[in-house]
N, C-alpha and C positions, 0 to 999 in steps of 0.2 A: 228466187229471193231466198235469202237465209232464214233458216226456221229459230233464229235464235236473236235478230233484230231486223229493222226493217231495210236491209241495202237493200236497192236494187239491182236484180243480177238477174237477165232475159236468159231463160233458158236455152237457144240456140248458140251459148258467147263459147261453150267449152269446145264446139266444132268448129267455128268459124277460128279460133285458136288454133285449132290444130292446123286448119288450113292455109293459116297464116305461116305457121310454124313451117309447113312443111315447102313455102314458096308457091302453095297452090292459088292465093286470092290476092290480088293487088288491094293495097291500101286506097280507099275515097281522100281526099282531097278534102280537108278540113273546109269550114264558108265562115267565113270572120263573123263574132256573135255578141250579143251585149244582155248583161242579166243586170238587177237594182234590186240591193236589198231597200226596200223604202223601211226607215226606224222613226220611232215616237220614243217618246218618255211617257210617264202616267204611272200610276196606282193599278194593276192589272188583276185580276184574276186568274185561274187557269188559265183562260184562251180570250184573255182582251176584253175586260170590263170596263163601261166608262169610267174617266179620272178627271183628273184636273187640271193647269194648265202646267207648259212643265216648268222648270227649276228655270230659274233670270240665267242662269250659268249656262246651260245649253243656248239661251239667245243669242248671249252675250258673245259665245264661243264662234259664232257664224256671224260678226261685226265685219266693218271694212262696206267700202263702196261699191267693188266689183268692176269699176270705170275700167274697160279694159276696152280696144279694137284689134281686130282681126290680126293677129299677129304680130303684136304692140308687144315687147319684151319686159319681162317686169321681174329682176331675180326675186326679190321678195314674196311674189306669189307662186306659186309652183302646183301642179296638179296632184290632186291627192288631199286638199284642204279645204275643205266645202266652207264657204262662206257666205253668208247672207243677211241686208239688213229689212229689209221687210217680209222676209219669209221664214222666221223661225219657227224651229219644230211644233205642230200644232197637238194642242190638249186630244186629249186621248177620245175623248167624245163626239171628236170630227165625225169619225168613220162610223160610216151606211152603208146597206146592203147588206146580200146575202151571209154575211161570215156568221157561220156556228162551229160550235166547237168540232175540231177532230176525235173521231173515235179514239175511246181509250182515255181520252182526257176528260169526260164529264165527271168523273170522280173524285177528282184532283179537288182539293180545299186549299183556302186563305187567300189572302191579297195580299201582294206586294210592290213596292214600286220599282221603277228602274226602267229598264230597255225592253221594247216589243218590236218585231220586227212583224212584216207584212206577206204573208205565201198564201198561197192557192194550190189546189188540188187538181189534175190534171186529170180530163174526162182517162174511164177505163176506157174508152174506144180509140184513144188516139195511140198511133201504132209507133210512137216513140214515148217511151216512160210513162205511160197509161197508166192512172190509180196512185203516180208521186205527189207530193208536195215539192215548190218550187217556188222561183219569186218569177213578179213578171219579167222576160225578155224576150230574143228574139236574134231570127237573123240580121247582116247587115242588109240594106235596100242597096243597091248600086246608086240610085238618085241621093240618099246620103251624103253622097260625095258633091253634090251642087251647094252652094254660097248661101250659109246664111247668116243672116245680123250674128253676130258671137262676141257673148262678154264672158270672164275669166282668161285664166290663162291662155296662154299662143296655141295655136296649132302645133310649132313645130316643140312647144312644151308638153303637150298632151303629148305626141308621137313619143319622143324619150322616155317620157313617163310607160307608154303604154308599153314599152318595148322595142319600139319602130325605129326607124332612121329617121333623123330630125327633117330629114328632106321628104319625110312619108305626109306632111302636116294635112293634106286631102284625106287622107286615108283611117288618118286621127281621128282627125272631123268624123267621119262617117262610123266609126266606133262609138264616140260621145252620140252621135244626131239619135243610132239606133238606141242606145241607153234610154236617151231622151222620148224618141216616138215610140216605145213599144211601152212603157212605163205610162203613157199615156193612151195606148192601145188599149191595155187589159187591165190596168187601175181606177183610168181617170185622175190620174195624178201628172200634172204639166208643170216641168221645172224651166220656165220660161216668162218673161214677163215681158210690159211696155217698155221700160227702159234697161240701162244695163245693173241697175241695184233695186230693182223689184219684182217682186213672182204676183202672177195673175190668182187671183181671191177665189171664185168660183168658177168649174168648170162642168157644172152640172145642168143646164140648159138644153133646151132643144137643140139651140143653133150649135154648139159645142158638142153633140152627140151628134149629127150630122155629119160636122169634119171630120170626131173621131171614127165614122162607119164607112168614111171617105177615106179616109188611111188605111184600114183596117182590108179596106179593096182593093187598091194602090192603086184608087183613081186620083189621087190627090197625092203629089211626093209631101215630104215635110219640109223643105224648103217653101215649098207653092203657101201651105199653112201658115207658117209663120212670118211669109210678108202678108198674106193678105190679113192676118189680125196686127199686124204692125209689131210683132212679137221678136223678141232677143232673148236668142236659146242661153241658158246660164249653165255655163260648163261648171263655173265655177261651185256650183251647189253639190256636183258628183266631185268623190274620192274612191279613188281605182283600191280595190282590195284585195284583187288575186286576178289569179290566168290558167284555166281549163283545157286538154283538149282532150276531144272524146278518141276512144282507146284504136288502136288502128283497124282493129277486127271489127267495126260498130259499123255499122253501110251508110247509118247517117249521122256522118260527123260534124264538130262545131269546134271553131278557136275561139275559145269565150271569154270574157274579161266580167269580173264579176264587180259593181261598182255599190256604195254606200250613198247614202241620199237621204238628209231627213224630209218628214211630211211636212211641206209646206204650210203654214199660218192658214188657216180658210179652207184648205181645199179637203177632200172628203175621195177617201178611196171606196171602190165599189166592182163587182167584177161585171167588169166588161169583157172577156174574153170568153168567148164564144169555146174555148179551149178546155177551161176550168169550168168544174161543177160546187166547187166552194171555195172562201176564201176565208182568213183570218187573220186578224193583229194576236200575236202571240211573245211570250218572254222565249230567246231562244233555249234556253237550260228546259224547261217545259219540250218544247218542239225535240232537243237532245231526249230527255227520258222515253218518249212515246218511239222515237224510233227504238232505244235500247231494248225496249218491251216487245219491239216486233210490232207495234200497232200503228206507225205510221212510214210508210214506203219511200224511198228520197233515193237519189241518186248519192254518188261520193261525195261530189261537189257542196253541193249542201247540207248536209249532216256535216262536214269537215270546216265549212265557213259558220254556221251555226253551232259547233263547239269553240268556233275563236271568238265567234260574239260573245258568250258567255262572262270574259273576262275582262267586261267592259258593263259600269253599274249606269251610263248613262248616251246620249245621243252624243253629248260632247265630247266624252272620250271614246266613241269608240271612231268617231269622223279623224279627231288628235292620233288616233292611232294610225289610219290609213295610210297616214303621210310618208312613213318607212317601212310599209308591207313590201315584203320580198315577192315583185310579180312574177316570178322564174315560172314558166309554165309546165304543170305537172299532165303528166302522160304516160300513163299503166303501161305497164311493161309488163310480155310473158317468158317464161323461159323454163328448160326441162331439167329437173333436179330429181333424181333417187325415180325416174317412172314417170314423177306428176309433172303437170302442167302445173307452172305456179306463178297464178298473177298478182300483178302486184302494184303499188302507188306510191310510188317515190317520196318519203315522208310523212307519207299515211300508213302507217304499217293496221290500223283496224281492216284495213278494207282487203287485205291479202286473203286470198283464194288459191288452195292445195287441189288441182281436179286430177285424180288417179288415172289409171291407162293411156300415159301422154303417148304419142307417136309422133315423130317427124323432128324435126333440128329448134333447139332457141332462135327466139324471135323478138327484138326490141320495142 
């Protein structure tokens, strides 16, 4: 890690570069992956005080019906535009559970309103990015790819959206489902409802912590889940915001698609993930300083989508802005300049790394 902000940088990565470098280590095989910034409105504190309900304008902004079936072509709606009329973004007082402040940030004074986004802190034990801050996600499930009720846009509109071949529209699917079940995994947050224009109110019950521990084992797909509560996944409530992949030297990679989502009306985030030792609603500009400071640990990925959130004062516009995110997927590149090994992030240039004594030929 840098001793001068919080990236995170595993100390084995300057070897495993070289070895890449020199033809000695075959690249892993990226696993298609889906992450959810979940965002509120409200009056915040440092790190997510209760507020109020939010602004009529953010409600307002996620109108429209949703009436959508399975591959029902609609130009007017397109992926990337969260819409919703019984689930607008919920008052900041929803959320329960363990969230306390991140280290580094109790210090922090005043209240402001505006945008708070939702991360968790990843157990130190878990032997990929141990001790980061992150949102909930996950890999894709292969059973993702099975039929479920789907309101929003087509399939074969999410595929183009997502990058894919309009003919990929399964595979879509199973990008959105994972978005959708892992966000319900480790949040308790389900962007899916009885029909195709409403999201389910509570999801805090016994019997609802059951199916979620039933996912959570993969003895239940989420297909299985969502007919047996009579449930319609709502694509349309996620808007695609960027596209990750982890760097070719990493042994366990991910093609990740990073999706925006407000907090549904009613429902209450809480960590469920067994992965995470805390969680928090936070303003992302706050989450930006604590890493600058070195006090909180984040991969690229997120430090670099939590400094674009910053430039957005509410839930409505930062969903309005989704809609013409450039999803061109970035992917560190190394290469041998003047000795060093010099990595790098294609339009990130904070995240470049000079590691001295390179040996062996450039490597993309």
């Amino acid at each position: 890690m840098s001793t001068t902000n919080g990236q995170w940088y595993p100390p084995e990565w300057p070897e495993r570069i070289r070895l890449l470098s020199a033809g000695e280590l075959t690249p892993v095989a990226p696993r298609r992956a889906a992450t959810v910034l979940l965002l509120r409105d409200g009056p915040y504190g440092p790190y997510g005080a209760a507020g109020q309900d939010a602004p009529q304008d953010a409600q307002d902004a996620q109108g429209g019906d949703g009436k959508h079936t399975p591959d029902e072509p609609d130009a007017a709606e397109q992926p990337g535009t969260a819409r919703e009329s019984a689930g607008a973004p919920e008052p900041a007082e929803a959320a329960e559970g363990p969230e306390t402040p991140p280290e580094g940030l109790q210090d922090a004074a005043g209240e402001a309103a505006g945008l708070a986004v939702y991360m968790l802190r990843r157990r130190a034990s878990m032997a990929f990015a141990g001790g980061a801050y992150a949102y909930p996600g996950g890999a894709v499930d292969p059973r993702d790819e099975r039929m479920v009720t789907w309101a929003g846009p087509s399939r074969a509109q999410w595929a183009r959206r997502l990058g894919l071949d309009p003919s990929e529209g399964t595979q879509a699917q199973a990008i959105v489902c994972a978005a959708v079940r892992e966000t319900f995994e480790e949040a308790g947050v389900l962007l899916a409802g009885p029909t195709p224009h409403t999201v389910v109110a509570d999801t805090t019950g016994d019997d609802w912590e059951a199916d979620r521990a039933a996912l959570v084992a993969r003895d239940l797909s989420f297909a299985e889940f969502l007919d047996r509560r009579g449930l319609v996944l709502r694509s349309d409530l996620l808007s695609c915001w960027a596209r990750w992949i982890t760097p070719e030297f990493e042994p366990r990679r991910y093609d990740t698609w990073f999706f925006v989502a407000a907090l549904p009306r009613g429902q209450r985030t809480r960590n469920a993930s067994t992965e995470a030792d805390r969680t928090v609603w936070i303003r992302p500009g706050d989450a930006a300083d604590g890493y600058d400071r070195g006090e909180l640990l984040m991969m690229p990925p997120t430090i670099a989508t939590l400094r674009q959130l910053t430039a957005y004062g509410s839930v409505a516009d930062a969903l309005a802005a989704a809609t013409d995110r450039d999803l061109t997927p970035v992917l560190a590149r190394a290469r041998v300049e003047n000795g060093e090994l010099v990595l790098s992030w294609p339009g990130h240039d904070e995240f470049t790394k000079h590691i001295p004594g390179a040996t062996g030929g450039p490597s993309a």
